[in-house]
N, C-alpha and C positions, 0 to 999 in steps of 0.2 A: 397764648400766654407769652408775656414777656420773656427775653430771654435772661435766664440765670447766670450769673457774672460771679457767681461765689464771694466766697469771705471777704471783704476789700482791704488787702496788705497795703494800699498803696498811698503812701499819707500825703496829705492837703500842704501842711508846712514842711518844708524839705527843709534839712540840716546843712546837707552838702550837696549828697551827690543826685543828680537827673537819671540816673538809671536806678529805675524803686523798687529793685529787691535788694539790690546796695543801699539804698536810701533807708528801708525797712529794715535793715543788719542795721545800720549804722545808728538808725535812733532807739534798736532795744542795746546795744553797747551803750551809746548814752546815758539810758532810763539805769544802766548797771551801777552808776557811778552814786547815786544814794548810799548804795549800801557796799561800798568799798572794791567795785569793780572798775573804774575805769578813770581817771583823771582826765578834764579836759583839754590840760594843754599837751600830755600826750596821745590821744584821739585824735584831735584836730591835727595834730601835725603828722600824723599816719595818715590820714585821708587828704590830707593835701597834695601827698604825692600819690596816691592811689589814679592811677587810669581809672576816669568814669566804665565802667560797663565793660571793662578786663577783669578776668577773673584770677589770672594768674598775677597782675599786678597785685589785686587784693591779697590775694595769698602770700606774697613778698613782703610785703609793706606792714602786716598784721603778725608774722614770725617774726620780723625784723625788731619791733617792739615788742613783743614777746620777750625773744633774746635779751632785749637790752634790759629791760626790769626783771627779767630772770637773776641777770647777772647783780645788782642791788639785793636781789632777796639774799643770794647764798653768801655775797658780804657779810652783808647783817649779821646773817644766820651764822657765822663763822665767828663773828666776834660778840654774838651771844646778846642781840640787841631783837627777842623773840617779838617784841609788836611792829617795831620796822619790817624784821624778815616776812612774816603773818601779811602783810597790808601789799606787800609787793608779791607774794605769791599769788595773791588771791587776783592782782590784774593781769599777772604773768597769765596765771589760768585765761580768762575772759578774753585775752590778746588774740593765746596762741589758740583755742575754740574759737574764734572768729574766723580765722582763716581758714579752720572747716567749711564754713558757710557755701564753699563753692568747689571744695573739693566731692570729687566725685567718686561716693564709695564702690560704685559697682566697677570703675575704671582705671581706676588710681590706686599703686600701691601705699603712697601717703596717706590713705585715709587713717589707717589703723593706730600707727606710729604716732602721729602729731594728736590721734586723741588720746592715746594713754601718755602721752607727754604732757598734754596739759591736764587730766587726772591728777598727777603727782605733782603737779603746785598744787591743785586745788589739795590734796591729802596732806600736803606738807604744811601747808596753812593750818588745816583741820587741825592738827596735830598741837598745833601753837595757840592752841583758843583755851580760856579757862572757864571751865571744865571741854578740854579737847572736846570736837565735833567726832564722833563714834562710826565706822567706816560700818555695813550691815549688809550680808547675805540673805538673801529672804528665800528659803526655798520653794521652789514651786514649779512641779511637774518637770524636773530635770533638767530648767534651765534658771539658776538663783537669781534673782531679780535685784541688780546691787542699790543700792542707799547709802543713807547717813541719817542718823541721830543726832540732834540738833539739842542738847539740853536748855531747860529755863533757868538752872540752875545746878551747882551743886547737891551731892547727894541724892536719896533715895525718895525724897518725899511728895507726894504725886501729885501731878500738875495737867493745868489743860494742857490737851495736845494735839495738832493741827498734822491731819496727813496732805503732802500737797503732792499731786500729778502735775507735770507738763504738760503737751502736747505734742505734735508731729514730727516737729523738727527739735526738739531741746534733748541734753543730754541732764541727768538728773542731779550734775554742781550746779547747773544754769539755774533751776529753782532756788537754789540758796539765795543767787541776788533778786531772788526775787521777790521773796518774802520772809528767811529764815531768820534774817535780824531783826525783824518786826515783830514775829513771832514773841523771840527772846526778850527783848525789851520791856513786855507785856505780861511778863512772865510764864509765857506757851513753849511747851517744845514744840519743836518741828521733826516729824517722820518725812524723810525727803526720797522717795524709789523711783524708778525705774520701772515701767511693765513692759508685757511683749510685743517687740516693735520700737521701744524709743531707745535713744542713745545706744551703744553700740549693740545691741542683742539681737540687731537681726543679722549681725557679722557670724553671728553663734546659732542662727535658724529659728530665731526666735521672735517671729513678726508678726502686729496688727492681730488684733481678733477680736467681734462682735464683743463676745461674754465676757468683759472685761470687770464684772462681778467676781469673776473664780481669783483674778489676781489679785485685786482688791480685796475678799476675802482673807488669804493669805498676809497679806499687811497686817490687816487688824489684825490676826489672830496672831502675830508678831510683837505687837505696838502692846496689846494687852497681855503680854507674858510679860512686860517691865512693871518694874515697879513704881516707877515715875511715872507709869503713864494713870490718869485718873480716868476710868472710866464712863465714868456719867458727864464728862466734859470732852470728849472725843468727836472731833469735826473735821471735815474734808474740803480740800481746796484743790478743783480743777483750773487749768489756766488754759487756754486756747482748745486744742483738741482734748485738753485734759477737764472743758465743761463739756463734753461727752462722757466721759469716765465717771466723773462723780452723779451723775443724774440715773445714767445705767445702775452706777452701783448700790448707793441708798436705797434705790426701789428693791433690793433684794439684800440687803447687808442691815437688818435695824441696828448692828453697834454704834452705828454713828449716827452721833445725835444730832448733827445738825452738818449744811453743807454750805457749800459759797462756790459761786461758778461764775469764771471771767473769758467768755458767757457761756451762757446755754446753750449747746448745740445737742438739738435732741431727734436729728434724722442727717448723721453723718454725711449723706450722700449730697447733698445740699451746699454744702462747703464749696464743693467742688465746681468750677463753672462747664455749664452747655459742652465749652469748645473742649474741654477734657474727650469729647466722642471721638470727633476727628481733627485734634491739631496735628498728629502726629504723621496723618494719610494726608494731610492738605496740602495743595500742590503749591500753596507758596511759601509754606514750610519745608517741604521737600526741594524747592527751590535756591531757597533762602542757604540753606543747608548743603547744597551741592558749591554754592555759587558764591556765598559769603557767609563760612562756616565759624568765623569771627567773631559774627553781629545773634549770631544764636547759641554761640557755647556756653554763656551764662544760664541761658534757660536750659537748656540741653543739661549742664548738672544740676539743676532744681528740680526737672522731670526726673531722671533718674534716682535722684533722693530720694523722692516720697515712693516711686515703683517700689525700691528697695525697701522700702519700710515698712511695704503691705505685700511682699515678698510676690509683685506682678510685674509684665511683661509691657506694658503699655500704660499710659494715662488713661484709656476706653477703660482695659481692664482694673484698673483702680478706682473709677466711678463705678463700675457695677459690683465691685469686691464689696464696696460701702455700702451697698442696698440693704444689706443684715444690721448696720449699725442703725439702732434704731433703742431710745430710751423712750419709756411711757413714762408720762407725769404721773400719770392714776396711779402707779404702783408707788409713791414718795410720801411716807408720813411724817419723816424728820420738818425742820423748819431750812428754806431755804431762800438765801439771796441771788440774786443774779444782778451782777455788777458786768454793764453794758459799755462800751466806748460809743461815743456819738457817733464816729463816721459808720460804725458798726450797726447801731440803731438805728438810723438816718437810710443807709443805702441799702442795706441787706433785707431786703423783705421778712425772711423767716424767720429773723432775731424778735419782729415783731409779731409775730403770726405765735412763734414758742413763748412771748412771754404773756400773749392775750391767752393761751391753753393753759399756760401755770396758774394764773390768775384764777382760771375757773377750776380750777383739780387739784392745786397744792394748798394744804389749810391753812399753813402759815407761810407765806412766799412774800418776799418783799424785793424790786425793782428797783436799782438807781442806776441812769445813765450820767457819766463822767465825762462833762461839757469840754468842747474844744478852749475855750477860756481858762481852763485851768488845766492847760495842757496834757487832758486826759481822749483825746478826740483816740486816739488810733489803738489798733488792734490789741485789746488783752492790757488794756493801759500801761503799754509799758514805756512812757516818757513821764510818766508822774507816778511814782513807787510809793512816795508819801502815800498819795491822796488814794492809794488802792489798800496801804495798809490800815489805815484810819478808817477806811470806809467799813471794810472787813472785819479789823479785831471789834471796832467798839460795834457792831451788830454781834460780834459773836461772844462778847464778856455780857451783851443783855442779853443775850438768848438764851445765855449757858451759866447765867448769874447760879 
């Protein structure tokens, strides 16, 4: 068998930077600026001074902006000019989360700090939206799963409503840019959480797990205690490891009527490539690492990332931790789309393998891959926000007509 090269994060058109998990930050910061997350001429001018393939540069350079549009919000906000302060919080947020990108939670005492810092743009934002964006506890088995309520409008009177999961590395403001104004516009709420494992809750022992129905559960039965929320119009949006989430969960959750997944990952383990067994024993890793500790400390906190977030000890042990995550199509009656990235569809073998089994098991499943031509080629479409939310709402206003 060919060897497994996992998910391909590593995009064909590069923005900036030649080192492509900086390249891959760099173009979902980008794809933010849609929906009020990032202006381009201060992006580009942050990444101009960033050290290729330094992580601590990145880190400097991404605070530093931070700070300074920090500093324009509480202006604003002081002299009572609430859409200015709102619009400059909300990049402060996405600036100083960015810089996470390479801090390393298992090592660094900066992890904690610089996320609930930039939390508090994103809330102070929240705060400033009309009808304010609703901050939300979800409880669930002694560790509250945090969110946001995303209204389509004012008042009580009930609307569709879109629950959206992340994935492996987002923290649960990150989904806001990345669908929650689209939702709104459409007239949909957005339920935005958190489950166990993303954003900070494995800081709290709260990481990764197969049954990702139980938390999911718990949402709905959240979402439909409001009164805004309409029941018979109730749909779920996974994004990256978040199209694990929602495929697991519908086969066992029928409240949701219909699902959308950017894409379908429906045998976790898969994701992951071959060298996940032994990069870590390989002796020119071990080399590498002795000899020029430099040229591997960006990867070194990307590995530590995701261990931390499936609460294991090695990359080995986190490909076999995923052998459990495993969705059946057979159990999904809802209707559902799978919205594919080309590089994604193109290079990833099992993206095609999961979407020829939906085809024969799901009764209403529909397919569309988002062409590199309309700048949708890379992972989870996140360089074309438009064309992921147009793809999505108007399948899911005729589905849910």
């Amino acid at each position: 068998m060919p060897e497994n090269k996992g998910l391909p994060r590593n995009p064909h058109l590069r923005f900036h930077f030649q080192h492509r998990m900086m390249e891959f930050f760099f173009q979902w910061i980008s794809g933010s600026a849609h929906h009020g997350g990032a202006e381009p001429g201060e992006i580009h001018y942050a990444a101009s001074r960033i050290k290729d393939g330094d992580p601590e540069s990145w880190i400097h350079e991404w605070t530093q902006l931070a700070d300074r549009v920090l500093a324009r919000a509480i202006t604003s906000a002081t002299h009572d000019h609430p859409v200015s302060a709102r619009e400059s919080y909300l990049r402060a947020y996405v600036y100083r989360r960015a810089a996470l990108a390479f801090v390393d939670p298992t090592r660094d005492a900066r992890y904690r700090p610089m996320y609930f810092a930039a939390r508090e743009h994103f809330r102070n934002a929240a705060a400033l939206f009309d009808p304010p964006i609703e901050g939300l506890e979800i409880a669930f088995e002694g560790h509250p799963l945090p969110g946001y309520f995303v209204r389509a409008r004012p008042g009580l009177k009930p609307a569709p409503t879109l629950l959206v999961f992340g994935g492996a590395d987002t923290f649960v403001e990150d989904t806001y840019f990345i669908i929650a104004p689209a939702a709104v516009k459409r007239g949909w709420n957005a339920v935005l959480v958190d489950l166990p494992g993303q954003g900070i809750l494995p800081m709290e022992g709260s990481v990764w797990r197969f049954d990702v129905e139980k938390p999911v559960s718990a949402v709905v039965d959240a979402a439909l205690r409001r009164p805004e929320v309409d029941p018979l119009r109730l749909a779920a949006m996974g994004i990256s490891a978040g199209g694990y989430i929602v495929p697991r969960a519908v086969g066992f959750e029928p409240r949701i009527m219909a699902a959308v997944t950017v894409s379908m990952l429906l045998d976790l383990v898969k994701i992951w490539p071959d060298a996940f067994q032994t990069v870590e024993d390989s002796l020119p890793f071990k080399a590498m690492k002795a000899l020029a500790p430099g040229r591997v400390e960006a990867a070194l906190r990307m590995m530590h990332f995701y261990e931390w977030h499936w609460g294991v000890g090695s990359l080995a042990e986190l490909k076999r931790a995923c052998a459990e995550y495993v969705a059946d199509p057979e159990r999904i009656t809802c209707p559902v789309l799978n919205i594919v990235a080309e590089q994604e569809f193109t290079e990833f073998p099992p993206a095609r393998e999961w979407d020829e089994l939906c085809k024969a098991t799901i009764k209403r499943y529909q397919r569309v891959v988002t062409p590199a031509d309309e700048g949708g080629e890379g992972h989870s479409v996140g360089t074309n926000q438009s064309l992921l939310a147009q793809l999505a709402f108007d399948w899911l206003d005729e589905t849910l007509a």
